[in-house]
TIPARO-111872 format. One line per field, with one value per atom (N, C-alpha, C): residue in one letter; atom name; x negated, y negated, z negated. Coordinates in Angstrom, 1 decimal. Each point is the difference from the previous one (the first is absolute). Layout:
N
resn: A ... .
name: CA ... .
X: X ... .
Y: Y ... .
Z: Z ... .
//
This chain:
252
resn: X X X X X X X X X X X X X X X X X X X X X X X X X X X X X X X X X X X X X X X X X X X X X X X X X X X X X X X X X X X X X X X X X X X X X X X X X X X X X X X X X X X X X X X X X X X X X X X X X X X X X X X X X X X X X X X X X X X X X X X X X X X X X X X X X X X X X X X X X X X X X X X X X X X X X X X X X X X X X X X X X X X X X X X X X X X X X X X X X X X X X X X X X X X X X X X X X X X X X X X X X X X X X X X X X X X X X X X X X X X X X X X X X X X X X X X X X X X X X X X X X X X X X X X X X X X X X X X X X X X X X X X X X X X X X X X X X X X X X X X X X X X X X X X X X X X X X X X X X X X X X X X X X X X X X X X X X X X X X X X X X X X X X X X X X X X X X X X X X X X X X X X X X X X X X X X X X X X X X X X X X X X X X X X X X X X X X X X X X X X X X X X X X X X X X X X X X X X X X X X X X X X X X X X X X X X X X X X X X X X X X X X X X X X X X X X X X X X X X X X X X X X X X X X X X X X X X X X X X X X X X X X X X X X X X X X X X X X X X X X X X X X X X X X X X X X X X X X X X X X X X X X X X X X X X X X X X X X X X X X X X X X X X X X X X X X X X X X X X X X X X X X X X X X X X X X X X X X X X X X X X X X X X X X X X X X X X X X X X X X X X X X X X X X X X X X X X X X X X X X X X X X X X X X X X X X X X X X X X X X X X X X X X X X X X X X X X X X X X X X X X X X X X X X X X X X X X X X X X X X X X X X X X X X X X X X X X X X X X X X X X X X X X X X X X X X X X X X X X X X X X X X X X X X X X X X X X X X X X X X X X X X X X X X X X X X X X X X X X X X X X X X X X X X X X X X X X X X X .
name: N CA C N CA C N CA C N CA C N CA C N CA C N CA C N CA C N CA C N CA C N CA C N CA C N CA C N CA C N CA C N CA C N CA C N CA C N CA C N CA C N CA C N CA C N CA C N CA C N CA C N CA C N CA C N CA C N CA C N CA C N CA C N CA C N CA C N CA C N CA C N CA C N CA C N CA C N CA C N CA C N CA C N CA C N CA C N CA C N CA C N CA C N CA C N CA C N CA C N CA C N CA C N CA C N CA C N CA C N CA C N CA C N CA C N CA C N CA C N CA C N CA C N CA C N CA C N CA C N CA C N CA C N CA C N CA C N CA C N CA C N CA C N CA C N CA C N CA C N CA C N CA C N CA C N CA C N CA C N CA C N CA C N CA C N CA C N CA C N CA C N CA C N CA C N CA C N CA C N CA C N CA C N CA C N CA C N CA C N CA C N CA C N CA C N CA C N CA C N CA C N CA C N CA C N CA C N CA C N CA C N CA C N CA C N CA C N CA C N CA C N CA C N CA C N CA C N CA C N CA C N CA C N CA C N CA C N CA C N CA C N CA C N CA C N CA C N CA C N CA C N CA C N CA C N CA C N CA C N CA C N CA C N CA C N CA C N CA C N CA C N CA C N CA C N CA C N CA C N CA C N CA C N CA C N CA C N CA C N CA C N CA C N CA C N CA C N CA C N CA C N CA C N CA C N CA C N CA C N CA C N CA C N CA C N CA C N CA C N CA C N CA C N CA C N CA C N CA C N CA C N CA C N CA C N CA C N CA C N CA C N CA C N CA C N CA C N CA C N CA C N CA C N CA C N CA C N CA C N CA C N CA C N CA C N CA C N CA C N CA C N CA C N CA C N CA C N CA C N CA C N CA C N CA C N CA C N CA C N CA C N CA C N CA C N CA C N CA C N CA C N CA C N CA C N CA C N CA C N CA C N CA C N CA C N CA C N CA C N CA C N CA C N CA C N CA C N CA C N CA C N CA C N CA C N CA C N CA C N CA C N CA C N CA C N CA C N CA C N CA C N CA C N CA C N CA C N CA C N CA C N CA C N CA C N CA C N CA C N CA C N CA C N CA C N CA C N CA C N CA C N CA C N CA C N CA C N CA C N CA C N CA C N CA C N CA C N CA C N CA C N CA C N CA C .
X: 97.0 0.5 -1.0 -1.5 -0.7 -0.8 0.2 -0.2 -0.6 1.0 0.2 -1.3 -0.8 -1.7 -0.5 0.2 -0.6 0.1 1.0 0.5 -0.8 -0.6 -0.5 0.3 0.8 0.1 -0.5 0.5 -0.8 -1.5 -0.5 -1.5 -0.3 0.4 -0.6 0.2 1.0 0.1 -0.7 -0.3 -0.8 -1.5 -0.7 -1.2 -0.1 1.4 -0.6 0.0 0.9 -0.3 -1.3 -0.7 -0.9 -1.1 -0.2 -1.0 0.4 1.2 0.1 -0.5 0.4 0.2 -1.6 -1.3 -1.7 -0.6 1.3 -1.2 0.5 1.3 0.4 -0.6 -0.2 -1.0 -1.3 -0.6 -1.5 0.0 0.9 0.2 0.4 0.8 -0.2 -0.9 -1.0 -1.3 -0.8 -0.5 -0.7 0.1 1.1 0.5 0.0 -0.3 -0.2 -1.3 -1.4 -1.0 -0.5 0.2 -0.4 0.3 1.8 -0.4 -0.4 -0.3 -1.0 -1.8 0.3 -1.5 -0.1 1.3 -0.1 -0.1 0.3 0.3 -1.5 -0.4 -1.7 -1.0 0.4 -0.9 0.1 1.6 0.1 -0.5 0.0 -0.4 -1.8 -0.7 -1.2 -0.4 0.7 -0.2 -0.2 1.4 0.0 -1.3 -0.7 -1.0 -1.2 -0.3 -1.1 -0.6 -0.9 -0.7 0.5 0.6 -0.4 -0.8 0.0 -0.8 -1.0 -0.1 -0.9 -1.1 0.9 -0.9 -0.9 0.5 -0.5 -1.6 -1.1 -1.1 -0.2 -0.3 -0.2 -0.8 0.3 -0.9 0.2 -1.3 0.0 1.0 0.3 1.0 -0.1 -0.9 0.2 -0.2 -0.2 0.4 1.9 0.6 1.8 0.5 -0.8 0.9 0.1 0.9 1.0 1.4 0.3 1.3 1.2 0.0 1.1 0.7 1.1 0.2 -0.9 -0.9 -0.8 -1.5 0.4 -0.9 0.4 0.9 0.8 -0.1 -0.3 0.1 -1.0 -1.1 -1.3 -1.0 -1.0 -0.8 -1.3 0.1 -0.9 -1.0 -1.3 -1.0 -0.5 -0.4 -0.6 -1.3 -0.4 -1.3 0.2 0.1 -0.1 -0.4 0.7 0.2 1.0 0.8 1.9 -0.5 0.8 0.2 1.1 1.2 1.1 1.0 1.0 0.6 1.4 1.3 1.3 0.8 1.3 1.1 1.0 0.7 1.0 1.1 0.7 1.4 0.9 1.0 1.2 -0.4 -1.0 -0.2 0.6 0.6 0.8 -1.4 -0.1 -0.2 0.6 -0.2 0.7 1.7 0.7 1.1 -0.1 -1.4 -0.4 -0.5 0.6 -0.4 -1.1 -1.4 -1.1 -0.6 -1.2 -0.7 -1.3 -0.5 -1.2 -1.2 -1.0 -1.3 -1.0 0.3 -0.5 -1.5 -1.1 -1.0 -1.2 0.0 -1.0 -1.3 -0.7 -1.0 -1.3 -0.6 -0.7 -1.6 0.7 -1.1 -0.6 -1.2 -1.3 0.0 1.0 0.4 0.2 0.3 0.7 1.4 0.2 1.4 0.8 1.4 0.5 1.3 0.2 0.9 0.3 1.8 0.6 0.3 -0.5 -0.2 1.1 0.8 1.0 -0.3 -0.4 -0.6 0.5 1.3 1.1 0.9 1.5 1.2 -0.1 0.4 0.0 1.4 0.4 0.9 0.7 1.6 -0.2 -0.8 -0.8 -0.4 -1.5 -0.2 -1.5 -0.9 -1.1 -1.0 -0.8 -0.2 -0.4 -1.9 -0.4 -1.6 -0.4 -1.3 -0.7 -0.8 -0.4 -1.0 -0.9 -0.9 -1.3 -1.1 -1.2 -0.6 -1.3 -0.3 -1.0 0.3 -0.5 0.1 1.0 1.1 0.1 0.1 0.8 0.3 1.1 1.3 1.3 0.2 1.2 0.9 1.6 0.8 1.2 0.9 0.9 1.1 0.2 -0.5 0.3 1.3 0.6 1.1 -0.1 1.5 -0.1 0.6 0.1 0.5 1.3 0.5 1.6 0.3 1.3 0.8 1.3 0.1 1.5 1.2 0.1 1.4 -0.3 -1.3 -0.2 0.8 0.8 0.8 -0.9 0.8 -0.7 -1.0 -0.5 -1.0 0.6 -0.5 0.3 -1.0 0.1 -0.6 -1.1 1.2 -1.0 1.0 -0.2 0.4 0.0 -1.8 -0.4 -0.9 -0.2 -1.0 -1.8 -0.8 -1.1 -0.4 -1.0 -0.7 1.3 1.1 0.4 0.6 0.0 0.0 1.7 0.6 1.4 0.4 -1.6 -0.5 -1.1 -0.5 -1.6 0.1 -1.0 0.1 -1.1 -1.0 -0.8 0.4 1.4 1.1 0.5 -0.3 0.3 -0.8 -1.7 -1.0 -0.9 0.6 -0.9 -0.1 0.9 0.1 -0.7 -0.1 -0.6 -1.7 -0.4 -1.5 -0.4 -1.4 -0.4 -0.8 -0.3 -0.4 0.6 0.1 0.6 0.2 1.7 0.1 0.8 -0.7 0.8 1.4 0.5 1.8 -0.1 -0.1 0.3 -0.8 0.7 -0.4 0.0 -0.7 0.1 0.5 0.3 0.3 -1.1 -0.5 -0.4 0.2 -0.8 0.6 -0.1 -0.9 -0.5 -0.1 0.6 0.0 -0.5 -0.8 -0.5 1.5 0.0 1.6 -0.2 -1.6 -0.1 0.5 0.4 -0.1 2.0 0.5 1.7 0.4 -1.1 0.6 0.2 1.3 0.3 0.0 -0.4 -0.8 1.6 -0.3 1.5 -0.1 0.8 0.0 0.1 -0.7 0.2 1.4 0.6 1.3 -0.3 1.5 0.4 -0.6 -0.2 -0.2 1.3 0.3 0.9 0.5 0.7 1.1 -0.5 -0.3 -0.4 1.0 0.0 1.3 0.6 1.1 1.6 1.1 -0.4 0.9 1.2 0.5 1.9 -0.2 -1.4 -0.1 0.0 -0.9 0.1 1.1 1.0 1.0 1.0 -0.1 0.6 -0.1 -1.5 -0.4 0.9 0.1 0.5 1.9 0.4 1.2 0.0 -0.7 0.1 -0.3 -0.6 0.2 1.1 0.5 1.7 0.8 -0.5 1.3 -0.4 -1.1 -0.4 0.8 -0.5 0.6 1.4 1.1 1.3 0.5 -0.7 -0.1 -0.3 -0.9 0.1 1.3 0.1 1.6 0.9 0.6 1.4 -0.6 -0.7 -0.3 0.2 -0.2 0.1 1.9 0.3 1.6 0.9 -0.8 1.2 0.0 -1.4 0.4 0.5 0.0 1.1 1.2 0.6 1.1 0.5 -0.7 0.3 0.5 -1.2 0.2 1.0 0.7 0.9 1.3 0.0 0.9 0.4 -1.1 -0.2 0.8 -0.4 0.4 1.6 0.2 1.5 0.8 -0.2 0.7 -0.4 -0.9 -0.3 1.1 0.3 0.6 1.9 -0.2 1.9 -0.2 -0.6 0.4 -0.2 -0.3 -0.1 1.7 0.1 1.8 1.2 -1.0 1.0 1.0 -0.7 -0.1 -0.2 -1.4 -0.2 0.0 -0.2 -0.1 -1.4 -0.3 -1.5 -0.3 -1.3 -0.8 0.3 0.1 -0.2 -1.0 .
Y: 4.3 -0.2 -0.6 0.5 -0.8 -1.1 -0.8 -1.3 -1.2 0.7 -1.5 0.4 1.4 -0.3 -1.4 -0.7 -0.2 -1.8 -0.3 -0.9 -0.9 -1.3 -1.1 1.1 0.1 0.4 1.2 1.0 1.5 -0.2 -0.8 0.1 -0.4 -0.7 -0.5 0.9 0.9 1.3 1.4 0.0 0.9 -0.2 -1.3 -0.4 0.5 -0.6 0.4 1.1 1.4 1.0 0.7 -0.4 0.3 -0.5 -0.8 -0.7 0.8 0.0 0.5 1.4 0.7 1.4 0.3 -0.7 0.9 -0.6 -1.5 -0.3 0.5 0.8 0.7 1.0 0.6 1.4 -0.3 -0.9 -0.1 -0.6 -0.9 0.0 0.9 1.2 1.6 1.0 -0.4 1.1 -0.8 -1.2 -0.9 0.5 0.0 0.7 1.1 1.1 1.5 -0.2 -0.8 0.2 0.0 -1.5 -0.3 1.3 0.6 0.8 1.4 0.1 1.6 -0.6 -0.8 -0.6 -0.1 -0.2 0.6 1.2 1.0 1.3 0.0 -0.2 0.9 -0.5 -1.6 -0.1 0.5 0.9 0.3 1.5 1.1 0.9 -0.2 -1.0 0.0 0.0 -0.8 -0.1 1.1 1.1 1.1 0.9 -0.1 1.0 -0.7 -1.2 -0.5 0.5 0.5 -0.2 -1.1 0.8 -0.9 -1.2 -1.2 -0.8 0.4 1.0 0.5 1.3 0.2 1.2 -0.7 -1.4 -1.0 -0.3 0.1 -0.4 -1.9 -0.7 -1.2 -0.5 -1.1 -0.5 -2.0 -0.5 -1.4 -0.9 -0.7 -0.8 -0.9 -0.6 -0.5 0.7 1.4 1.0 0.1 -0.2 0.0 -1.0 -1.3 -1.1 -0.4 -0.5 -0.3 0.9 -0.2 0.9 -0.2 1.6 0.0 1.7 0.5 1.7 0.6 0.0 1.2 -0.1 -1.4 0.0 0.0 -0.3 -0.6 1.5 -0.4 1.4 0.6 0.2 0.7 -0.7 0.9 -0.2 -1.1 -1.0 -1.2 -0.3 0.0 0.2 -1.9 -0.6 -1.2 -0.3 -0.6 -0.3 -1.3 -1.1 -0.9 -0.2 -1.6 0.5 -0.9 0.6 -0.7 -1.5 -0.8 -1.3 0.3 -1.3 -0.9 1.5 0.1 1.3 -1.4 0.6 0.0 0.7 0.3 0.9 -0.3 0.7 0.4 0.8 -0.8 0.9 -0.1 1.1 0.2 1.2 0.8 1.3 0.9 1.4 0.7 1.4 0.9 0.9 1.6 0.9 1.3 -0.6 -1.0 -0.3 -1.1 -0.4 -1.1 -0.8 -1.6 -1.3 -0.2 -0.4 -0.7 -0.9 -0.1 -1.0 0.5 -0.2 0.4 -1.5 1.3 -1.0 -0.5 -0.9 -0.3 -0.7 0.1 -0.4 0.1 -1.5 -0.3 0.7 0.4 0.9 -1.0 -0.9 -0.3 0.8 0.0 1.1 -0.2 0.8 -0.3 -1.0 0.6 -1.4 -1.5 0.0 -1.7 0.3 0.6 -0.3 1.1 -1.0 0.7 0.5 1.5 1.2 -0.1 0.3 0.5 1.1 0.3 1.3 0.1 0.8 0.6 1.2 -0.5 1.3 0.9 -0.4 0.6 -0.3 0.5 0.0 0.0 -1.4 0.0 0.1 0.8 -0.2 -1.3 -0.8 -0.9 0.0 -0.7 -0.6 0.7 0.5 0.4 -0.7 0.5 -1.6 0.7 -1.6 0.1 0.8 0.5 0.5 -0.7 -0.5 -0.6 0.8 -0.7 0.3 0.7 1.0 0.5 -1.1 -0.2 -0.7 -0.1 -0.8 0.5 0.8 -0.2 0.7 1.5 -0.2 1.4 1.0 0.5 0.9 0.3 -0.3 0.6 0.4 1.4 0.2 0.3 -0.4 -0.1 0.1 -0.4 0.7 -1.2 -0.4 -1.4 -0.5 -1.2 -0.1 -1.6 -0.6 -0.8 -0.9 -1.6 -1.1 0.0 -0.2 0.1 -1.4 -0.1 -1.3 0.1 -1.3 0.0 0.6 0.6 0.8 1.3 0.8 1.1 0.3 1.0 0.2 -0.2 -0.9 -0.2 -1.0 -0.7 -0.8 -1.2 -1.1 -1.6 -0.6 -1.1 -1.0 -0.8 -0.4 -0.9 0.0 -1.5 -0.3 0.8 0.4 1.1 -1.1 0.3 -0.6 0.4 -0.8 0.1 1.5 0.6 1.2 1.2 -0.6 1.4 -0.9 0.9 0.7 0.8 -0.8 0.7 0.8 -0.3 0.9 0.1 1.3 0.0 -0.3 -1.0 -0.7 -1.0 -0.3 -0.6 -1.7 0.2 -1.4 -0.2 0.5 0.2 -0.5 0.5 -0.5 -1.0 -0.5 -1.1 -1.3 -0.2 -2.0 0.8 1.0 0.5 0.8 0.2 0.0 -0.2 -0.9 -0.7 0.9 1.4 0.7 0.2 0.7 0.8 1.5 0.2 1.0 1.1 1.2 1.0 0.1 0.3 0.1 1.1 0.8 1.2 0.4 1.1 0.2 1.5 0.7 1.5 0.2 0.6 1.0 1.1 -0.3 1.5 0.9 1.3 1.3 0.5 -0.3 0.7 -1.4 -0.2 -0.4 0.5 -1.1 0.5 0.1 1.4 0.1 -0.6 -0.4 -0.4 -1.4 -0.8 -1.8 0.3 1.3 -0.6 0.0 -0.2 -0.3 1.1 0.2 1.2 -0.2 0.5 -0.1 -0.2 -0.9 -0.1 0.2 1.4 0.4 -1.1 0.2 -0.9 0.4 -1.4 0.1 0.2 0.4 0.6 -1.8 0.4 -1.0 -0.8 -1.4 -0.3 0.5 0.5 0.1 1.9 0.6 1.5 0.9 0.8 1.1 -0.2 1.0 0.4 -0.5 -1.4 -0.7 -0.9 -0.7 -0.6 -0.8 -0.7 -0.5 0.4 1.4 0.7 0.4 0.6 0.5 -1.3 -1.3 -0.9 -0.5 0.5 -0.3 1.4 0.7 1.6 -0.7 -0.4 -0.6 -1.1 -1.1 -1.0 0.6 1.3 0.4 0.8 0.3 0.5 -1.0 -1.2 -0.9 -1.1 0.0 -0.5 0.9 1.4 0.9 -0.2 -0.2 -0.5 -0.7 -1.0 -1.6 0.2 0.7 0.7 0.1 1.6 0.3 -0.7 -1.0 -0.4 -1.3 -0.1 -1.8 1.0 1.0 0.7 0.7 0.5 0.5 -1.3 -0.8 -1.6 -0.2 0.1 -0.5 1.0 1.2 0.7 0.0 -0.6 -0.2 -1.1 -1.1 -1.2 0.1 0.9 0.2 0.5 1.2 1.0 -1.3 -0.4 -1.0 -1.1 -0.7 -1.0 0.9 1.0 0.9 0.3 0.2 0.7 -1.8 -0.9 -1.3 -0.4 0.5 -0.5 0.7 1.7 0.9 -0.9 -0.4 -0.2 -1.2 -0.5 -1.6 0.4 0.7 0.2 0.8 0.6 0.4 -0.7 -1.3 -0.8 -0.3 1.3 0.4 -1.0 -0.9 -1.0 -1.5 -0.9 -0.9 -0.8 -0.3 -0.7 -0.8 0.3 -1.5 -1.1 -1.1 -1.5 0.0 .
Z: 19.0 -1.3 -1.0 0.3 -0.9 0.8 0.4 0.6 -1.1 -1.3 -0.9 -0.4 -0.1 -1.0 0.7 1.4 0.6 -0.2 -0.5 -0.5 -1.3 0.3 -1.1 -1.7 -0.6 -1.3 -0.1 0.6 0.5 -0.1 0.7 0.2 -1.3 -0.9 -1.5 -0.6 0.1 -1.3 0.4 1.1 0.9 0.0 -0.1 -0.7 -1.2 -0.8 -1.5 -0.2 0.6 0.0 0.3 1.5 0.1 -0.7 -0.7 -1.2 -0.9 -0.9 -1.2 -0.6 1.5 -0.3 -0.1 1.0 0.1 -1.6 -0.9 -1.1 -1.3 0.4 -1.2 -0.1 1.5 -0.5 0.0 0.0 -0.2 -1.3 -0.7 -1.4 -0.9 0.4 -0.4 -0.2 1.2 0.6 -1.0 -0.6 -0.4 -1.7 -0.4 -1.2 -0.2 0.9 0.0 -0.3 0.3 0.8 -1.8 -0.6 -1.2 -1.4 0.3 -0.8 0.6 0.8 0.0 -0.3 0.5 -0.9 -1.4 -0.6 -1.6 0.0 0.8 -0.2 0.4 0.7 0.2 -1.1 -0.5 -1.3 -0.9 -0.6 -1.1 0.5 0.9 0.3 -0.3 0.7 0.0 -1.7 -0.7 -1.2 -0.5 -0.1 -0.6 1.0 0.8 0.3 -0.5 -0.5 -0.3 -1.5 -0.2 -1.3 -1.4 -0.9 -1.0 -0.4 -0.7 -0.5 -0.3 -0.9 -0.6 0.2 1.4 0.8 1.1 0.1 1.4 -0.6 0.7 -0.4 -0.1 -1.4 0.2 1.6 0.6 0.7 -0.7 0.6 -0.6 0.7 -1.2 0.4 1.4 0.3 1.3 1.5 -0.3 0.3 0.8 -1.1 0.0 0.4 0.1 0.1 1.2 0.6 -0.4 -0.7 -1.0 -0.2 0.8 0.1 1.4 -1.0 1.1 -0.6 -0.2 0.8 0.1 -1.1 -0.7 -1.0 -1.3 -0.1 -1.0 -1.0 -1.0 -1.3 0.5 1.1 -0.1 -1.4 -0.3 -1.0 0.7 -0.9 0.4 -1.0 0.2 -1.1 0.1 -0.8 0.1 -1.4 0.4 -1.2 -0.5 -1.0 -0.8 -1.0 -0.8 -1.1 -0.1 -1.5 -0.6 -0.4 0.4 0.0 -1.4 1.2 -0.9 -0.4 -0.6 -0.2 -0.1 0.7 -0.2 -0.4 -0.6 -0.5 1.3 1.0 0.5 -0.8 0.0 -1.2 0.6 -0.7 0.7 1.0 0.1 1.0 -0.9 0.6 -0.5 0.4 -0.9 0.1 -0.8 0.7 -1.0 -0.2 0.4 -0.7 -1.3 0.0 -0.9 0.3 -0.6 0.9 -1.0 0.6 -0.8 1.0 -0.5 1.1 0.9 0.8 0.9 -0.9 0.1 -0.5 1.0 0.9 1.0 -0.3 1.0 -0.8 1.6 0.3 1.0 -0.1 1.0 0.5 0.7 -0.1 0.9 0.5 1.5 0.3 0.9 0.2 0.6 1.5 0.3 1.4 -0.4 -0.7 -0.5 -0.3 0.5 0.0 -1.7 -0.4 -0.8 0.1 -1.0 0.9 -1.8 0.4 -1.2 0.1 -1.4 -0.6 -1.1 0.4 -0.9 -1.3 -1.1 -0.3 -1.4 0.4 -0.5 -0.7 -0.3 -0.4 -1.5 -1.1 -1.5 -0.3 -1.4 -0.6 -0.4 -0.5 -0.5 -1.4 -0.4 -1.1 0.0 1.1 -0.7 0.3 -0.7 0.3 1.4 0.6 1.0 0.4 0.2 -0.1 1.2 -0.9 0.9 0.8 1.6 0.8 -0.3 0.9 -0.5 0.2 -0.2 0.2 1.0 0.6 1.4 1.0 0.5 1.6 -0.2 1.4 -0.3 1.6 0.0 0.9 -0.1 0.6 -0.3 1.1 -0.1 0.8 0.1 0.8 -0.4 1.3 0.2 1.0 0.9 1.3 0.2 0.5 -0.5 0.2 0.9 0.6 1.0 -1.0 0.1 -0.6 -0.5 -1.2 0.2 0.2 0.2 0.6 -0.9 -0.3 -0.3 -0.1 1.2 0.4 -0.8 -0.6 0.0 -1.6 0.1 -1.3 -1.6 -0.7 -1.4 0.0 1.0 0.6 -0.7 -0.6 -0.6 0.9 1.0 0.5 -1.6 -0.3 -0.9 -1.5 -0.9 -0.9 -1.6 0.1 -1.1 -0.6 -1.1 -1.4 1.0 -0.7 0.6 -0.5 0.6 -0.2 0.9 0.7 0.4 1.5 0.7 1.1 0.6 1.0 0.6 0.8 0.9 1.3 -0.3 0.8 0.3 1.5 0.0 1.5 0.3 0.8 0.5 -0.3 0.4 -0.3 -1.4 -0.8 -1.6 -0.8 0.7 -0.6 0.5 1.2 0.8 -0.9 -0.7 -0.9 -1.6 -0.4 -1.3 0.1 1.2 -0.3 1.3 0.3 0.9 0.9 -0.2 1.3 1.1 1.2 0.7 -0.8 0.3 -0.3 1.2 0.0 0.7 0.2 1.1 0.3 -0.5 -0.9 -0.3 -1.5 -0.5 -1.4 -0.3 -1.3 0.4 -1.9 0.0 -1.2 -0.5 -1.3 0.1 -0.4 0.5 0.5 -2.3 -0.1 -1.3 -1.2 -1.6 -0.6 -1.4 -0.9 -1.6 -0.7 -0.6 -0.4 -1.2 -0.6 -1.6 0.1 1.6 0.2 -0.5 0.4 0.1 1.3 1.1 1.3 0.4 1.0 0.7 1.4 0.7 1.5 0.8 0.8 1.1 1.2 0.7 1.0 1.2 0.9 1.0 1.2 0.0 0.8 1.1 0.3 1.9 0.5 1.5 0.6 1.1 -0.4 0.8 1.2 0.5 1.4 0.3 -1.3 0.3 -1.1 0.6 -0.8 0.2 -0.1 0.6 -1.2 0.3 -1.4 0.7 -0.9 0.5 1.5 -0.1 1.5 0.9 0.3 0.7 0.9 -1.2 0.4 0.4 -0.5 1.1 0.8 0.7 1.1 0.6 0.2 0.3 0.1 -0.8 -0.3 1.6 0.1 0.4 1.8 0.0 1.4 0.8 -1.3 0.2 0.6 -0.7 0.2 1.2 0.6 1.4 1.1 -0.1 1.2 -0.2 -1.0 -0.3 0.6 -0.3 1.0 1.6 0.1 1.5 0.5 -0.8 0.6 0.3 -1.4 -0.2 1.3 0.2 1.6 0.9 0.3 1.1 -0.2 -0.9 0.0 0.2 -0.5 0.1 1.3 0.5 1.7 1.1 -0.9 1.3 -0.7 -1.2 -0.5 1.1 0.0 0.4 1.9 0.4 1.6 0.1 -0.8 0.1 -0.4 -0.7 -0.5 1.3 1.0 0.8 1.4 -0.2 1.2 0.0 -0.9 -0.1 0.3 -0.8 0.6 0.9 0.7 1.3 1.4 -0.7 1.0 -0.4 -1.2 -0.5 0.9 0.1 1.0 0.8 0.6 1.7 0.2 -0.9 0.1 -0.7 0.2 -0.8 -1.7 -0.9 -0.8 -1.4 0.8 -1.2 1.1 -0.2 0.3 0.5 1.0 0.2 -0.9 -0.6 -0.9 0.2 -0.5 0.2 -0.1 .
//
């Protein structure tokens, strides 16, 4: 009675079965794998030390920024260069601007220094002067896509992203892929110190959970290729038994 798997069309739907069904579940398992790896970063997170409890180490120390660096305390020695305004940052529930303000430090190379969140209209305070020593929360490049982020099309002196790529055509050093915040601000400047963010693809946030979502719906996809094809045999079989009793009629 089942002869017909054995048949030219059979063998193509019986391939795709057998293909479909080992890359739905490895497209499911693949999607499980990503978010429990959210789930162990946001656990690891909550057992890690505060910012503020973490002992500074030097910045080239951390670098490259990756999770496991990102928001540690990063110490560096220079001194303040060019200074930018980044506006449009929200903090407390209030949009002002970040007082961005290049660092060139003892390596050559120059690191943006965030060194804190202004109200609108205040005046901006200038840099300290000479050599310094800061420390602050290191953070990784933003990009475009990152919420609140403007690529470009700002008045000179400000800033859409902090980014290696933001400031490559506006000052002729090398500058670091990465930038820190710091931890402590002069409350007499106006500036208020800005917490350093979560790090891309960590915490148990909306992606996560559609990665969690999106391995539901692989193993689905499993199923329903596997219930269709014993629909289909069950289906192939029964017209197969009515023609043999004369019931239905042979194929052309």
């Amino acid at each position: 009675m089942y002869r017909f798997l054995l048949t030219p069309r059979w063998w193509g739907i019986n391939a795709f079965v057998v293909l479909a069904i080992p890359f739905c579940i490895f497209m499911g398992s693949w999607q499980l794998g990503k978010f429990e790896d959210r789930v162990d970063t946001h656990q690891a997170a909550k057992r890690a030390p505060a910012p503020g409890e973490q002992r500074a180490a030097p910045l080239e120390e951390l670098l490259p920024v990756d999770k496991n660096t990102s928001g540690r305390p990063a110490t560096v020695t220079g001194s303040y260069d060019e200074q930018f305004i980044v506006p449009g940052r929200e903090l407390d529930g209030e949009r002002g601007s970040y007082v961005l303000t290049l660092l060139r430090t003892d390596g050559g190379r120059t690191l943006p220094v965030v060194r804190g969140w202004l109200a609108p209209g205040a005046p901006v305070p200038d840099a300290p002067a000479g050599e310094v020593t800061v420390t602050g929360a290191l953070q990784a490049s933003e990009n475009a896509g990152t919420d609140g982020v403007r690529a470009g099309g700002l008045p000179g002196g400000q800033l859409g992203m902090i980014s290696a790529a933001a400031l490559v055509n506006l000052v002729p050093d090398d500058v670091h892929d990465a930038w820190i915040t710091l931890t402590e601000t002069d409350a007499a400047s106006g500036l208020v110190p800005v917490p350093a963010s979560i790090p891309d693809g960590s915490g148990l946030d909306l992606k996560a959970f559609q990665n969690l979502g999106y391995t539901g719906e692989w193993f689905v996809f499993a199923a329903f290729v596997l219930f269709m094809w014993f629909r289909l045999v069950r289906r192939e079989a029964e017209s197969e038994r009515d023609r043999r009793l004369g019931l239905e009629p042979d194929p052309v």
